[in-house]
N, C-alpha and C positions, 0 to 999 in steps of 0.2 A: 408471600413476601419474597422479593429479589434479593439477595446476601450481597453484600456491599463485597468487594474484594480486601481480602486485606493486607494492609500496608507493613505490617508488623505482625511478629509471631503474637502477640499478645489480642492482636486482634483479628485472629483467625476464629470463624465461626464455626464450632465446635458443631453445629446440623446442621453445618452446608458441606455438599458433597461436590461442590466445584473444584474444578483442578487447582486451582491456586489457594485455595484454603488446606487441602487434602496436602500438598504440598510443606505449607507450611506447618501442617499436624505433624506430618513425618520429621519437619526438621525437630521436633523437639527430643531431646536426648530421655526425657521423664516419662514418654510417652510409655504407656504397660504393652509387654512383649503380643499379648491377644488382639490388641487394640492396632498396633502397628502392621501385624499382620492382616489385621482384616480391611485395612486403608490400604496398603501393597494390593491386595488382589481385588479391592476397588478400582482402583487406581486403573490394574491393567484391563478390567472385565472394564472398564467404561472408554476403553480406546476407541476414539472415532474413525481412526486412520482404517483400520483393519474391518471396518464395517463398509468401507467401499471395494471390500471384494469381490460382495453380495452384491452390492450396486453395478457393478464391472458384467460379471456375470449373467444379472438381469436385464440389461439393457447392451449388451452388446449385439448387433445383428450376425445372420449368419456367412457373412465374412469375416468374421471376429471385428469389424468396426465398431467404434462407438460412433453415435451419430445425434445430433438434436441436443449436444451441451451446453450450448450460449444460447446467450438471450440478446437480443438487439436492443441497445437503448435502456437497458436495463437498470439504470440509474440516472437520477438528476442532469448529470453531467453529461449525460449523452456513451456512459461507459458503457463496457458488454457489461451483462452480469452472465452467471455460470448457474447450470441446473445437473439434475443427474447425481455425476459421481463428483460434481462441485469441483470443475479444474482450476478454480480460484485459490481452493485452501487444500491442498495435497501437500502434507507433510514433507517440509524441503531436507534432504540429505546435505548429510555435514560435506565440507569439503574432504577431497581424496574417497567417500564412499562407493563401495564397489559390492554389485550385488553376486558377483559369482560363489560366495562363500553361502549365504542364506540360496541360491539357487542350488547348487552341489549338495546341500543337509536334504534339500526338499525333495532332488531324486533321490537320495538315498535314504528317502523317512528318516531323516532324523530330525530331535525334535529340537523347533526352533523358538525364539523366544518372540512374545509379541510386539518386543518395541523392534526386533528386525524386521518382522514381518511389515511393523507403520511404516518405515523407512524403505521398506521395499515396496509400497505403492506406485509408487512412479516408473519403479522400473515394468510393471506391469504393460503399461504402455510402450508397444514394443515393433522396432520395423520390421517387414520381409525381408524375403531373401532376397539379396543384393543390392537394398537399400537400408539408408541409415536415416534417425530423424535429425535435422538441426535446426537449432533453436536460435534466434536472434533474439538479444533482449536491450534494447535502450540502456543505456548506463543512464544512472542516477538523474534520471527524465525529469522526475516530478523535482530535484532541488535544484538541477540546472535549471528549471520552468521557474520557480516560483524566483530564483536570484535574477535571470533576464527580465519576468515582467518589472522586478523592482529595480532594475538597474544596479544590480550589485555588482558593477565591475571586476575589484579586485575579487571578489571571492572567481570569480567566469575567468578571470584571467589566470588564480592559480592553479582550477581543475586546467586550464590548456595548459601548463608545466607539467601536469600530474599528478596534482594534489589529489590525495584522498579522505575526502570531506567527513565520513562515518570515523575516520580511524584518527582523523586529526583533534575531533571534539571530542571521542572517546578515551584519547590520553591527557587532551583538558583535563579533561573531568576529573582523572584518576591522578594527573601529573605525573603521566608517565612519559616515556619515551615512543615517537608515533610506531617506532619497530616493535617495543614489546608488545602491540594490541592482538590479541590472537584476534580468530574467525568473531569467535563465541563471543567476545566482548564487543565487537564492531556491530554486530547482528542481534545482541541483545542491549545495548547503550548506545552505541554509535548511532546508529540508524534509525530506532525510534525516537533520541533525544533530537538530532536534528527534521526528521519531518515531521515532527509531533511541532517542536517550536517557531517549524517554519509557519506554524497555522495561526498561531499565538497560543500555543498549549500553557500555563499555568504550571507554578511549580506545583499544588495539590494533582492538575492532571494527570503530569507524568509520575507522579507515585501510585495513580490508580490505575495507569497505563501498564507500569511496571508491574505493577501488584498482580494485574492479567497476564502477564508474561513469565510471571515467578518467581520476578527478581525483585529484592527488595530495594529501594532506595528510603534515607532517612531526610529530614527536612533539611538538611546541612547540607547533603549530596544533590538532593533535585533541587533547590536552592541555586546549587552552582553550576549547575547542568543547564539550568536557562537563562542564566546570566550568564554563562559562556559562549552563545548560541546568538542572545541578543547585544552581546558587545562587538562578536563577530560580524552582525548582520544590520546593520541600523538602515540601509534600504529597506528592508524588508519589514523593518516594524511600521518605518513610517508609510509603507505600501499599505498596512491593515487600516491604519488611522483613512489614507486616502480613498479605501474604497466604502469603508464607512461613511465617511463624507459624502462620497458621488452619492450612492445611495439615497442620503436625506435628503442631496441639493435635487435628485430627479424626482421628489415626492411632491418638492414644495410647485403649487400649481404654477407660479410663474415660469416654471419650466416643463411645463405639461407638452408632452411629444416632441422634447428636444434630447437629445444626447450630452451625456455629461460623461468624457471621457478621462481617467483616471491610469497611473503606474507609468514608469518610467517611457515607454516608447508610446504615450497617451493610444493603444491600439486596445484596450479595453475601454467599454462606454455602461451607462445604466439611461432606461429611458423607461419613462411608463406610458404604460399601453392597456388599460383598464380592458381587463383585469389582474393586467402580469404587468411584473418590472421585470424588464428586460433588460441581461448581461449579454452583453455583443461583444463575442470572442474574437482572436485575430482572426480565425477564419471566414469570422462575418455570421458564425452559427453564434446561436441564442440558447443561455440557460434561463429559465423563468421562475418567476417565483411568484406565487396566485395570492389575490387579496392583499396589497399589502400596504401598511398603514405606518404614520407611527404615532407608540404610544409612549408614558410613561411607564417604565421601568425601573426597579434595584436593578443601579450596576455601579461597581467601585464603593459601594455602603453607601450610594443616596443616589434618588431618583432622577434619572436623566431622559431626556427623549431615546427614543431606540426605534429600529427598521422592525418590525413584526412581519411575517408572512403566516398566511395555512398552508401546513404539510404533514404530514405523516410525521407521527413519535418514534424517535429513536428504539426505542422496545414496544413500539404498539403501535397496527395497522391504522388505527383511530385517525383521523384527520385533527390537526388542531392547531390555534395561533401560539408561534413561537418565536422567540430575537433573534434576529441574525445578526451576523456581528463582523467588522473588517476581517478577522481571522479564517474567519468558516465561510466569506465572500472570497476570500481568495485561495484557500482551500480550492472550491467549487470550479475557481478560476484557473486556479492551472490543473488540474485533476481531468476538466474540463479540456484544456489545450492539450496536455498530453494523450489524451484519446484522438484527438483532431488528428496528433501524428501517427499516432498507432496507425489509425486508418487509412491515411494518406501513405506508410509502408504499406501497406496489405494491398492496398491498389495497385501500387507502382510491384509491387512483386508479381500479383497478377498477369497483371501486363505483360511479365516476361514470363509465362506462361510457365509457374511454379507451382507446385501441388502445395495449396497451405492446408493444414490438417486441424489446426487450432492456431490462438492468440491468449494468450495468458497476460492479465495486467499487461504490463510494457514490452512484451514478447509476442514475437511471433514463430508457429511450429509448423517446420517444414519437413515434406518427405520428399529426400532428392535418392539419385545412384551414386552407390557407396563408390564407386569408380571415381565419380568426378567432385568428390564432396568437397573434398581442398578447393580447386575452382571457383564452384558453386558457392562455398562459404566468403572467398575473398567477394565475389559478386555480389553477394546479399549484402557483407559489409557494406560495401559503396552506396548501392541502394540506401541501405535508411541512414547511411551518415550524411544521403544529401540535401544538400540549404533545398529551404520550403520559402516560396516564394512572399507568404503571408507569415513569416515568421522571419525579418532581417537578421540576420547574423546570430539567429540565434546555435547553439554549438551542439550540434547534435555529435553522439557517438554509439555507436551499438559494437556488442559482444556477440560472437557466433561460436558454438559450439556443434557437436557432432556426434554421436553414435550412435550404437544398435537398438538402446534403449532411451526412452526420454529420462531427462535425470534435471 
């Protein structure tokens, strides 16, 4: 049996040794002094972070490279996926963290604690002499994606002011001031509330979202976490409803191997093509989805038609029919497009004959010379802030950083 996450300290399961229940045990103050103790060095003995040392170590070649960590196509979407030492999920460092203090204990044997050692994964990965790594990362890709294909103007026009979209719903939510939002609330509410809701996440979702993350939200808070999200966003709901629709309208046979295009700049389409319905992105590449029918279905407490596909179970290899739904179509859809640009930076960095070392999600990892990294960094800027030809006006911007170690 799978342990549900839980939402509330009441319903933390007492023999589940997941982190977010193990969590929620520790918060209880009743909890017996033997018992607390032995969930603490649970807790640190099941750190994954610090099991990719081993991984580092054994698949490093002997130039100290790692080599063979992505996967091509790796998902649905046409995303990389990551193998190995998994450069997808490498425990991110808080802001301001700096590894010279856990480096300085480690020459000097002393002993260090394991949640520095999780946090110093990253800096494992590390340049030579006289070069440093820089990293370009798309700014907020996937919410600027998902607001252009629906035409969310004002939200596009206040990120070109400067708005900051995780930290503006984050003090929604709390009614605070957008300046009191620390890191830790923007990155743990911020930012899951708004791309969980750009999908049409559910207020139960995001409590079981949350609940994996650690934090708890009550029906009152997630409640208004996605009513602030979707009052802010009504392009975007009615994008889910639209691509629901194309969907059915490209089932029914009278539009057998026609295009039925959907979303605000009509540059998404669905066509079926037995035995795929076909999603034709701007770029003109295709996400597919095999067998697909539709059936009756529970949705909203009574039976409606719905889009069914065969795919692979969410926690099981198993092949099987399951509902797709406007949300998790556009999910696909811009998840989908922002790889299109990923790759289209990776190319055009190529091009100018740039050493790329890795691509992480919406980044790309460079190794240039520490000499000219200022330069090199304003140049990489320009590169991926530039308009893509099958993507009009859409607002690209990317963040470039720099040093000795990847962070």
């Amino acid at each position: 049996m799978i342990a549900k996450p839980a939402t509330s300290l009441d319903e933390a399961d007492p023999a589940s040794l997941q982190k977010h229940d193990i969590d929620r045990l520790l918060a209880d103050a009743s909890l017996p002094p033997a018992a607390r103790r032995a969930l603490e060095i649970r807790k640190l003995a099941g750190k994954a972070a610090t099991k990719k040392f081993v991984a580092m170590l054994n698949r490093a070649s002997s130039d100290g490279r790692l080599r063979g960590e992505y996967v091509y196509y790796g998902a649905r979407t046409g995303r990389f996926a990551s193998r190995g030492i998994q450069m997808h999920n490498l425990k991110r460092q808080p802001k301001g963290y700096r590894f010279d203090a856990t480096e300085a204990a480690l020459a000097s044997n002393q002993p260090v604690s394991l949640d520095d050692l999780a946090l110093s994964v990253r800096s494992m990965i590390a340049a030579p002499s006289g070069k440093v790594i820089l990293k370009a990362d798309f700014s907020q890709v996937e919410y600027r994606g998902v607001c252009w294909l629906a035409g969310e103007t004002e939200r596009l026009d206040a990120l070109g002011r400067g708005e900051l979209p995780y930290e503006l719903v984050a003090a929604r939510i709390r009614g605070i001031p957008v300046e009191a939002v620390t890191p830790d609330l923007r990155n743990t509410l911020g930012k899951p509330v708004v791309l969980g809701s750009g999908y049409q996440l559910g207020w139960t979702g995001l409590q079981a979202l949350m609940g994996r993350m650690g934090r708890h939200l009550d029906e009152t808070e997630a409640r208004r976490a996605i009513q602030v999200f979707r009052e802010a966003h009504p392009a975007v709901c009615q994008l889910w409803r639209d691509a629901e629709q194309a969907a059915k309208t490209a089932l029914e046979p009278r539009f057998a191997n026609c295009w039925v295009p959907f979303g605000a700049h009509r540059l998404l389409a669905f066509s079926r093509r037995a035995p795929w319905l076909l999603l034709r992105l701007p770029s003109g590449r295709h996400v597919r989805y095999f067998q697909p029918e539709i059936q009756m279905r529970e949705k909203f407490g009574s039976l409606r038609p719905c889009v069914t596909v065969v795919q692979k179970g969410k926690f099981t290899p198993a092949y099987r029919r399951e509902q797709i739904y406007g949300g998790l179509i556009v999910e696909n859809a811009t998840q989908a497009m922002c790889r299109d640009i990923l790759a289209t930076a990776l190319m055009r960095l190529d091009r100018e004959k740039f050493e790329i070392i890795g691509h992480t999600h919406d980044e790309a990892i460079l190794l240039v010379d520490a000499a000219d990294a200022d330069t090199i960094a304003g140049k990489v800027e320009s590169l991926m802030a530039r308009p893509i030809s099958s993507l009009p006006d859409f607002p690209l911007a990317a963040d470039v950083q720099f040093g000795s170690r990847y962070a």
